[in-house]
C-alpha positions in Angstrom: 5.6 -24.5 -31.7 4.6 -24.0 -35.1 5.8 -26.4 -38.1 7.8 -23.4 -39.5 10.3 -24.2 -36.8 11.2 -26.9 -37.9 11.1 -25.9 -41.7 13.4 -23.1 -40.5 16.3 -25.1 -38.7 16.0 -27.5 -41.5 17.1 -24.6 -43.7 19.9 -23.5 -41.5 21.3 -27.0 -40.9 21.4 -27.0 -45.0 23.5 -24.1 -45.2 25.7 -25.3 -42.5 26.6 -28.1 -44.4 24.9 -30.4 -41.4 22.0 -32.0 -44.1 21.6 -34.5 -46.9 18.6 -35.4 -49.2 17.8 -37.3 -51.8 17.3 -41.2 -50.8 20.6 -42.8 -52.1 22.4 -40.1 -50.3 20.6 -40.7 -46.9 21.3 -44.6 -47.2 25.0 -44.1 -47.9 25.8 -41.8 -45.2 23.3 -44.0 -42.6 26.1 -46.9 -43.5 28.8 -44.9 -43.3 27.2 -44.3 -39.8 27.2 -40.2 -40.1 23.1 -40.1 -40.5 21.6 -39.1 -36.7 17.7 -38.2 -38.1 16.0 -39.5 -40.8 13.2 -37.5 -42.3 11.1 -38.8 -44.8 7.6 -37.1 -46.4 4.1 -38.0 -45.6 3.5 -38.0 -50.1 6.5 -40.5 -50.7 6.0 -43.7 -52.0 5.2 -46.8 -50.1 8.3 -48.4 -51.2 10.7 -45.7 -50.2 9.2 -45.2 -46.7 9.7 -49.1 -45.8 13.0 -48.6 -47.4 13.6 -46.0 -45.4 11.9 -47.7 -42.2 13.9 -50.8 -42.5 17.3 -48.7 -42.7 16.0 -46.4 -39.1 15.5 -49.9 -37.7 18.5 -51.8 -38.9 21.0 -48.6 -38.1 19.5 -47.9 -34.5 18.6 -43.9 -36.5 15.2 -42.1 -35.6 12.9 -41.5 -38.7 10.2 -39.4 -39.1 7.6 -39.6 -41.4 6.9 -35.7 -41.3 5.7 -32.6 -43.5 5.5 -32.8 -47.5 8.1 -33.1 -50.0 7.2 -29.8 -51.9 7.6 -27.6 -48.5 10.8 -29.6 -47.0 12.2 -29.3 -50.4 11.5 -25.4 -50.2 12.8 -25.2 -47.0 16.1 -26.6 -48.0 16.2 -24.3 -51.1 15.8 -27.3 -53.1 13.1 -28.8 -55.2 11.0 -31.5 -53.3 12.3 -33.8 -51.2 10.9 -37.1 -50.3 14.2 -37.8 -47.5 16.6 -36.0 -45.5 19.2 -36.9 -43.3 20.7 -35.0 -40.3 24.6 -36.0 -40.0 24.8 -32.8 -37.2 24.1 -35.0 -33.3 23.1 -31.7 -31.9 20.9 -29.8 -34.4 19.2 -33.7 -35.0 18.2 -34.1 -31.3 16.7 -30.3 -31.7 14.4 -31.2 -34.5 13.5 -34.5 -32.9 12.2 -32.5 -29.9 10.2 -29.9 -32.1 8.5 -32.9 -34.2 8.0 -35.0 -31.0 6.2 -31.6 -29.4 4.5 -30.5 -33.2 2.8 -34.2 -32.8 2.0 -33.8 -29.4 4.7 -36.7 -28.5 6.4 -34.7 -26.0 9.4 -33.5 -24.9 12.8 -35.9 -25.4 13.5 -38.0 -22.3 16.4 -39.7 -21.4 15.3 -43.0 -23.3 16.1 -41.2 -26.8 18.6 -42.8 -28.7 20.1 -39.7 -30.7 
């Protein structure tokens, strides 16, 4: 499992109409309850990650803290992202599995709460 993998289905589940970025966006659709994966990069700000930590918590949504915003925004055909959300159940319980193996987490169990 390479980090590519990831980067890849990110960019398919952006043509597919199945991502969001940019943090307002993310924190609308998470209280509209259509956000399943929150993605947030390792270089944003101290503020937005807590932001974005307090929303994962408070909505019952998985966040990772994962990659850089320069390559997830290239990988999205976009320039740099600092958050994305994954409003697709399927394709987010699919890139929680690759980040959980990429970081040597595992494999999802039955505990996960995607």
């Amino acid at each position: 499992m390479r980090s590519g993998d990831v980067l890849s289905l990110l960019g398919i589940s952006r043509k597919a109409g199945k991502l969001i970025s940019g943090q307002d966006s993310v924190i609308k659709a998470a209280n509209a309850k259509k956000v399943f994966l929150i993605i947030v990069s390792k270089d944003t700000s101290r503020n937005t990650s807590k932001r974005m930590m307090n929303l994962s918590a408070r909505k019952n949504i998985p966040m990772f803290s994962w990659g850089q915003s320069d390559e997830l925004g290239r990988a999205i055909g976009q320039e740099q992202r600092k958050v994305i959300g994954i409003t697709d159940k399927g394709i987010a319980k699919e890139i929680y599995r690759r980040i959980n193996l990429l970081t040597g987490v595992g494999d999802i169990d039955e505990t996960t709460r995607i």
